[in-house]
C-alpha positions as a printed Julia matrix, in Angstrom:
219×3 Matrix{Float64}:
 -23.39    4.75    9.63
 -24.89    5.0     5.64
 -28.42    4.6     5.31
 -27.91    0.58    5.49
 -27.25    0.65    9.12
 -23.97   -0.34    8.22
 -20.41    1.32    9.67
 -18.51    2.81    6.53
 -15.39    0.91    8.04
 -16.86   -2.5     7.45
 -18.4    -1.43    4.24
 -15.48   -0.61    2.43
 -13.53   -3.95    4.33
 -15.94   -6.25    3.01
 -16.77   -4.47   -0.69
 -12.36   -4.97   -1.33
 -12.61   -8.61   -0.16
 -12.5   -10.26   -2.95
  -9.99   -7.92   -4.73
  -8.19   -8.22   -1.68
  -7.76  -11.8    -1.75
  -6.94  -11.88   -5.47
  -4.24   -9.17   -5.13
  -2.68  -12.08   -1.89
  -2.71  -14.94   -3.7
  -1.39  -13.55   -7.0
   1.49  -15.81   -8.76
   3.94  -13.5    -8.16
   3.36  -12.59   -4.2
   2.59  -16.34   -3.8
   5.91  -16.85   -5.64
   7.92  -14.77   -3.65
   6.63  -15.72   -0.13
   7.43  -19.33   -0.88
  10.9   -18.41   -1.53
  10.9   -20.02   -5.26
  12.05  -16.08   -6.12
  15.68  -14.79   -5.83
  16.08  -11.23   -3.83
  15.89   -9.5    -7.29
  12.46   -9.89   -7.79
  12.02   -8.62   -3.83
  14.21   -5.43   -4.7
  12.02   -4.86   -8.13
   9.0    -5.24   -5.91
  10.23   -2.71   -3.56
  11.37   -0.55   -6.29
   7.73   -0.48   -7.73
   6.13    0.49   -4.0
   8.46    3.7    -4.13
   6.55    5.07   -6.66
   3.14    4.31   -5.31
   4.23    5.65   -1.56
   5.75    8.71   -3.48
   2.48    9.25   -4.94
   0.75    8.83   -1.84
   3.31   11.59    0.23
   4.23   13.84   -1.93
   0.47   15.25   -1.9
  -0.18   14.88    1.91
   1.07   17.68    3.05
  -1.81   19.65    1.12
  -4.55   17.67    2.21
  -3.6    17.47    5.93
  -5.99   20.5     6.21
  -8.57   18.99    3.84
 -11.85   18.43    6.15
 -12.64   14.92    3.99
  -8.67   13.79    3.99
  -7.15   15.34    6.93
  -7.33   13.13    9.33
  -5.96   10.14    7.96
  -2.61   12.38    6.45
  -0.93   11.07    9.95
   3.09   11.71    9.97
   3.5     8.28   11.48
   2.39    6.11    8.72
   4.98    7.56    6.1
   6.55    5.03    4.09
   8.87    6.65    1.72
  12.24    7.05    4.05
  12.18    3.71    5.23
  11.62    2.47    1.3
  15.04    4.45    0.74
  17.07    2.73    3.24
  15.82   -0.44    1.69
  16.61    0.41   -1.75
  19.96    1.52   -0.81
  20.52   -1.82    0.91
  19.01   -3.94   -1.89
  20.37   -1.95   -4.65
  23.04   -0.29   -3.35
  23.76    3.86   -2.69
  22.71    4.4    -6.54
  19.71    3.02   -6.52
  17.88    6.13   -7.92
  20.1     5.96  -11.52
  18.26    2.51  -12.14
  15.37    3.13  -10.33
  12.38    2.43  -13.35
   8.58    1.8   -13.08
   6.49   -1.03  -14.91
   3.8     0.63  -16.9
   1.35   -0.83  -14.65
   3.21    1.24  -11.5
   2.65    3.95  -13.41
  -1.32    3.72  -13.97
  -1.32    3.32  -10.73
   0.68    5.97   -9.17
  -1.06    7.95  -11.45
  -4.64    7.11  -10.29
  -3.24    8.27   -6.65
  -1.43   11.63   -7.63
  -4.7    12.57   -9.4
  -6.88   11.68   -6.27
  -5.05   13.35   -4.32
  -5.02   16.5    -6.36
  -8.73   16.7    -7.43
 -10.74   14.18   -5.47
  -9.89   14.19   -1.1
 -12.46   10.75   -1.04
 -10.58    9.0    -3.57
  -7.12    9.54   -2.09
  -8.87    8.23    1.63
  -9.5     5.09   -0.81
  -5.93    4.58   -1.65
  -4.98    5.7     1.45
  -6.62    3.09    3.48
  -5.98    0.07    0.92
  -2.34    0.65    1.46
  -1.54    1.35    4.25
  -4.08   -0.84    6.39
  -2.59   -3.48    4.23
   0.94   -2.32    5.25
   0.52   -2.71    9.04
  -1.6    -6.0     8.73
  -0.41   -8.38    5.6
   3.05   -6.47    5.51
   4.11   -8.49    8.49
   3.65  -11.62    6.76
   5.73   -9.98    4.15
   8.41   -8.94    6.58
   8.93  -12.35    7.92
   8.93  -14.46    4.89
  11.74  -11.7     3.07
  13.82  -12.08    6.59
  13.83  -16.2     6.44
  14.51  -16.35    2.94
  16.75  -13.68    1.88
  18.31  -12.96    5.82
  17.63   -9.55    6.21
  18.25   -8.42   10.05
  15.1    -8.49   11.87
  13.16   -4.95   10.96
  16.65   -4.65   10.33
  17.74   -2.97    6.19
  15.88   -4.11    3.16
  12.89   -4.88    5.71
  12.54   -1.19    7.1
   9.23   -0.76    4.92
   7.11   -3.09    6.54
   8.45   -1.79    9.92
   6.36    1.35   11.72
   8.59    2.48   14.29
   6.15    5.32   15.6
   2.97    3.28   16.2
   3.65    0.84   19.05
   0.42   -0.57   19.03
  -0.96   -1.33   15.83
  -4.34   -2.92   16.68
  -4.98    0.23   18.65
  -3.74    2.2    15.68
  -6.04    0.59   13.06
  -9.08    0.47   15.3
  -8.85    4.38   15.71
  -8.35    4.76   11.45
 -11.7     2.67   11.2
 -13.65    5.41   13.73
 -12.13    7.96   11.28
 -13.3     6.09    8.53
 -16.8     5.99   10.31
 -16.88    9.56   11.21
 -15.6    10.82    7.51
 -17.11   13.97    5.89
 -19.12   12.27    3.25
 -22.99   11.5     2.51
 -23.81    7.91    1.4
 -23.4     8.73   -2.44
 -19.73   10.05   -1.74
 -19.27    6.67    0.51
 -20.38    4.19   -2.35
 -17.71    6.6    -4.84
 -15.09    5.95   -2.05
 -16.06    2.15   -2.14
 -15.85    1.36   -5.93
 -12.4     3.78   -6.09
 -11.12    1.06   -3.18
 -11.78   -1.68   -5.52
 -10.33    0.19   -8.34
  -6.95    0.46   -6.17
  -6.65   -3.27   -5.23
  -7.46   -3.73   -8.88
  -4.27   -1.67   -9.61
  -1.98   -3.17   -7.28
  -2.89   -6.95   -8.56
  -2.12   -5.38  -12.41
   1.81   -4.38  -11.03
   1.64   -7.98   -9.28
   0.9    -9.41  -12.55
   3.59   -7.21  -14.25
   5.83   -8.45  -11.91
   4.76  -12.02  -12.37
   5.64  -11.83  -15.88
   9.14   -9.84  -15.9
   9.94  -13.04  -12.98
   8.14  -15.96  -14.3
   9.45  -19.71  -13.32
  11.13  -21.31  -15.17
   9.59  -24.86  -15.33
């Protein structure tokens, strides 16, 4: 609990609400889960979330031992493999030569790689707007890319939305909100955490937007 009464958990759920809801119904996702996209816009999308999970990974390791960011580094929620085997499907086995991201991937990648490395709260903030989003929204996701483009069910080009080690996700996120309840931080660090959550939906919408405008439609 902060000083509020409140559990951190639902603080930082309803404080990202509204950026959460903005980042949804952005052009481009609403665009894409309507099927008025081709698969090439689905494959740049995926190609962008490489370099935010990349971000995210590459620095967990490190902070598995952090007291503040430890316990949400959890093996199970790794993203990056499965983003590979999608790539490769989507883009074929040289995906990597093309492999580019918008500048607005970049800020935002950025923001998460320097988190991680100076600021254990911040990365929690990233850490939770993604992949909470991932196992909740990213089966919406999932569905719409297998009707429209006929991927295999949780089959290649879906395997990112698709968490083979946690059989029970409602359990799963329940237990990450007691963590986020129970995290080493006073209310100050809390509100920090907060705003930086905001600041990461903020960031995702901007490569949504990026993407909107490198796929408009045509009228």
């Amino acid at each position: 609990m902060n000083s509020s009464g409140t559990a951190f958990s639902t603080l930082i759920r309803t404080a990202s609400h509204e950026q959460h809801t903005e980042a949804e119904t952005s052009t481009f996702m609403s665009d894409l889960l309507g099927g008025r996209l081709g698969v090439d816009a689905y494959a740049r999308y995926t190609e962008q979330l490489w370099f935010v999970y990349e971000a995210l990974e590459t620095h967990a390791g490190k902070l598995a031992s952090d007291p503040v960011a430890g316990p949400f580094v959890q093996p199970e929620l790794s993203r990056r493999a499965a983003l590979e085997a999608d790539l490769a499907h989507l883009r074929g086995p040289d995906w990597r030569a093309a492999l580019t991201a918008l500048p607005a991937t970049q800020a935002y990648a950025s923001r998460i790689a320097e988190c991680a490395r100076t600021w254990p709260g911040g990365y929690v903030a990233h850490h939770y707007t993604r992949y909470l989003g991932d196992l909740s929204g990213g089966q919406i996701i999932r569905g719409k890319a297998e009707q429209t483009w006929g991927f295999a069910r949780k089959g290649d080009g879906v395997r990112f939305y698709v968490f083979e080690e946690i059989t029970n996700p409602a359990a799963f996120k329940r237990n990450y909100r007691e963590l986020l309840d129970a995290i080493h931080a006073d209310d100050l660090e809390k509100q920090r955490i907060v705003t930086e959550c905001k600041r990461a939906f903020a960031l995702n919408t901007d490569v949504f937007h990026a993407l909107g405008e490198e796929f408009p439609l045509t009228a």
